[in-house]
C-alpha positions as CSV (number, residue, x, y, z in Angstrom):
1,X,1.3,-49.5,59.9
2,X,1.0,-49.7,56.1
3,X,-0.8,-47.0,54.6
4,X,-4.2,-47.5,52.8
5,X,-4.3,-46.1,48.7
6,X,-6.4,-43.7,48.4
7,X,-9.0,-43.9,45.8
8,X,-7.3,-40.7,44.0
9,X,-3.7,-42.4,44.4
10,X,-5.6,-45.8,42.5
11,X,-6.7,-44.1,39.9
12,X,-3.5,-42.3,39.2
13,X,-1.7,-45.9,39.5
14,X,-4.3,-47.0,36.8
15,X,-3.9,-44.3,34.7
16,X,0.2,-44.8,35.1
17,X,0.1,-48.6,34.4
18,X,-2.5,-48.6,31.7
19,X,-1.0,-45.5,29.5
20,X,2.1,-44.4,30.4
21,X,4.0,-46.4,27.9
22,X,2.0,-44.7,25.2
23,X,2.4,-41.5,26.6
24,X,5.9,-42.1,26.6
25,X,6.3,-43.0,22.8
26,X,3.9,-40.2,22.2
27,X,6.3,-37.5,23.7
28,X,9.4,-39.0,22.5
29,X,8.2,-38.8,18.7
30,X,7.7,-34.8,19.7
31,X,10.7,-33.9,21.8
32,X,14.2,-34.6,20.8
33,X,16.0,-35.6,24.1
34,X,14.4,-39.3,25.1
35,X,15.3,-38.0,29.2
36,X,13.1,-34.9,28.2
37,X,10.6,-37.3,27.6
38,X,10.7,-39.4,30.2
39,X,10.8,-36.1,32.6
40,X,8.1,-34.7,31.0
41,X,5.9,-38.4,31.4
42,X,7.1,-38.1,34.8
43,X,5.8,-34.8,35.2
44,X,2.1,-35.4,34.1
45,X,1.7,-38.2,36.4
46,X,3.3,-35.7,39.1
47,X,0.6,-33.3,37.9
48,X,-2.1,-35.5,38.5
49,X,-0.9,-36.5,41.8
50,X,-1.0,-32.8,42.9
51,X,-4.7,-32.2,42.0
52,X,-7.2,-32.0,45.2
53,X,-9.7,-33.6,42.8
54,X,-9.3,-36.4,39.9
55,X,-12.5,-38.3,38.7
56,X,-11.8,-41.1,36.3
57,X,-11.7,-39.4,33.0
58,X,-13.5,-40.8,29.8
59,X,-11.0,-40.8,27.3
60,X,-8.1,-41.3,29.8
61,X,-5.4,-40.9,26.5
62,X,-6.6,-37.7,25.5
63,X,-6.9,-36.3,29.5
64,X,-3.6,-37.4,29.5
65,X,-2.2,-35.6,26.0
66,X,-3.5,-32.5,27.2
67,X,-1.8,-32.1,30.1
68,X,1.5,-33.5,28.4
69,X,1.0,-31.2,25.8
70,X,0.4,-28.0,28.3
71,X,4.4,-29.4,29.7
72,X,5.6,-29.4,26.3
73,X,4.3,-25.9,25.6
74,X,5.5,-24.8,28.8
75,X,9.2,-26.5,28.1
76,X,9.4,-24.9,24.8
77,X,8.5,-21.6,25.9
78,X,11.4,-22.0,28.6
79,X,13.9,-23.0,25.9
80,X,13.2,-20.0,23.7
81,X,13.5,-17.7,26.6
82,X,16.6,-19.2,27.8
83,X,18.1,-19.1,24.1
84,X,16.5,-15.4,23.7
85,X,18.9,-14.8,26.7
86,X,21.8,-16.4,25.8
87,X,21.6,-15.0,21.9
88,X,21.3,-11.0,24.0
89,X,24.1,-12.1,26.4
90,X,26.4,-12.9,23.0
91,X,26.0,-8.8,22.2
92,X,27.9,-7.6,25.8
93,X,31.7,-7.4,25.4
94,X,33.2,-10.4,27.0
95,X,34.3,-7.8,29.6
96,X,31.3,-6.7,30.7
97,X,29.0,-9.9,30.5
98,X,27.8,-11.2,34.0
99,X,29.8,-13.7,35.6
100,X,28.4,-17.8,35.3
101,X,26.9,-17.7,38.5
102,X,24.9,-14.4,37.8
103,X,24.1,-15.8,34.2
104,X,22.4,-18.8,35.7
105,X,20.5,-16.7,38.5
106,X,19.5,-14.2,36.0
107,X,18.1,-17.0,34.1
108,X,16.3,-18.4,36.9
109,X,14.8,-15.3,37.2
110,X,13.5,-14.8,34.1
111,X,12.0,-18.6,34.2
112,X,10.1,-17.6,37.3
113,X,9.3,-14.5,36.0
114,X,8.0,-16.8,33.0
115,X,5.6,-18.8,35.3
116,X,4.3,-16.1,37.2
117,X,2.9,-14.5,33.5
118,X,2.0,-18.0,32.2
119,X,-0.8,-17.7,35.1
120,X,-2.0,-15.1,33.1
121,X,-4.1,-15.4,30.0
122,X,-2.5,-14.5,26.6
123,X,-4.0,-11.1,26.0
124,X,-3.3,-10.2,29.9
125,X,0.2,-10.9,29.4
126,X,0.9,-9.3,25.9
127,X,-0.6,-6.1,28.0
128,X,1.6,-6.6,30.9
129,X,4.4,-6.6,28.9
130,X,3.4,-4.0,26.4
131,X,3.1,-1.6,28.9
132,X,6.2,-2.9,30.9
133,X,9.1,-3.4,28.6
134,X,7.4,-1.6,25.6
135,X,6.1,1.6,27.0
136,X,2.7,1.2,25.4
137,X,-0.6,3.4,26.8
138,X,-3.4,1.7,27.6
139,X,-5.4,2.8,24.2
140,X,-2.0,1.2,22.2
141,X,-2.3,-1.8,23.8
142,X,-6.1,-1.6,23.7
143,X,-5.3,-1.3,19.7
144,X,-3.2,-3.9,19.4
145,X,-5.1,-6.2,21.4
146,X,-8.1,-5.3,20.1
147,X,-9.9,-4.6,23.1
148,X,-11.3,-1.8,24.9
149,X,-9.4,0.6,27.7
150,X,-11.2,-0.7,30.4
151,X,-9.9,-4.1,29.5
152,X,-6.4,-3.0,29.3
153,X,-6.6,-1.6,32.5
154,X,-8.3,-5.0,34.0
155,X,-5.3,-7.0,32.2
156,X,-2.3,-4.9,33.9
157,X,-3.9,-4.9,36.8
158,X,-3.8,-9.0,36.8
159,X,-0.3,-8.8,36.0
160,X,0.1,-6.3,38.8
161,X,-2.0,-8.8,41.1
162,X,0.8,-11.8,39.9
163,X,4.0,-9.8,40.8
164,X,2.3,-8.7,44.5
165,X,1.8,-12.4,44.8
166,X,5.1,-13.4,44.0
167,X,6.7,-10.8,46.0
168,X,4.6,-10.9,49.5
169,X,2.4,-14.2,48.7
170,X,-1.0,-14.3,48.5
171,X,-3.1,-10.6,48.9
172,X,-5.7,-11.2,52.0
C-alpha cells in the first residue's frame, strides 16, 4: 500500500524543487569543495525533514539561508578544531604521538564534545571552558564576560547539565 505525503513531507518537496538549485549556487560561491556544498544543501533539507513542525515560511530563500548558514558555521567551526588539533599533534615527538586510529577517535571526541557546547549559548560556553581548561573563578569569568557571579554560576551549571546529558542521557 503506497504511502500518502504528508502535508509537512509536501512542503519540504516544495521547498526542495523550487530552491534548492539556488541554494546550491549560493553555498558553492561560499565553500570551496562543490561535494561540501552539495552535503551541506543536502543537509538543510535533511534538517527540515527532522522538524516536528514546518509551516510554510514567507520568504522561503531566506528561511532556507539561515539554516544553511547555521551548517556552514557549524562546518567551519569543526574544521578549525580539527586543524587546531592536528597543528598541537605536530608539537609531540613522532615517538610519542597517538597512533592513526587513536588520532581519528580523539578527534571524534572532540567533534562531539564540540556539539554538545554548541547547544550552549556563546557566553555559557566561554564560561564552561574558562573555568574548565583555563582555571578561571567564577568572578574572572564574571569579568571577562561581563556579567555578574550569579550568572557564571547559571552558565557552568548549563554546561554541567550538557556533559550529564551526554554521559547518562537525558536528567528525569
Amino acid at each position: 500500500m503506497p504511502s500518502v505525503p504528508s502535508p509537512h513531507n509536501e512542503l519540504v518537496g516544495a521547498l526542495y524543487r523550487d530552491h534548492r538549485s539556488w541554494l546550491l549556487a549560493w553555498l558553492r560561491r561560499n565553500v570551496a569543495c562543490s561535494q561540501r556544498a552539495e552535503d551541506l544543501s543536502q543537509d538543510t533539507f535533511v534538517r527540515l525533514l527532522g522538524r516536528a513542525e514546518l509551516k510554510a515560511p514567507r520568504e522561503p530563500r531566506a528561511f532556507l539561508l539561515a539554516i544553511a548558514k547555521g551548517l556552514l558555521f557549524d562546518y567551519f567551526r569543526r574544521a578549525a578544531l580539527e586543524q587546531a588539533y592536528l597543528n598541537e599533534l605536530m608539537l609531540i615527538p613522532e615517538s610519542e604521538q597517538p597512533s592513526p586510529e587513536e588520532q581519528q577517535m580523539i578527534l571524534e571526541d572532540l567533534k562531539a564534545i564540540d556539539r554538545l557546547l554548541g547547544k550552549l549559548s556563546s557566553k555559557a560556553r566561554m564560561a564552561f571552558l574558562y573555568n574548565r581548561l583555563d582555571g578561571l573563578s567564577h568572578a574572572e569569568i564574571a569579568e571577562r564576560l561581563g556579567v555578574s557571579v550569579p550568572r557564571v554560576r547559571q552558565y557552568l551549571a548549563q554546561g554541567i547539565r550538557q556533559c550529564y546529558i551526554a554521559l547518562y542521557g537525558e536528567p528525569l
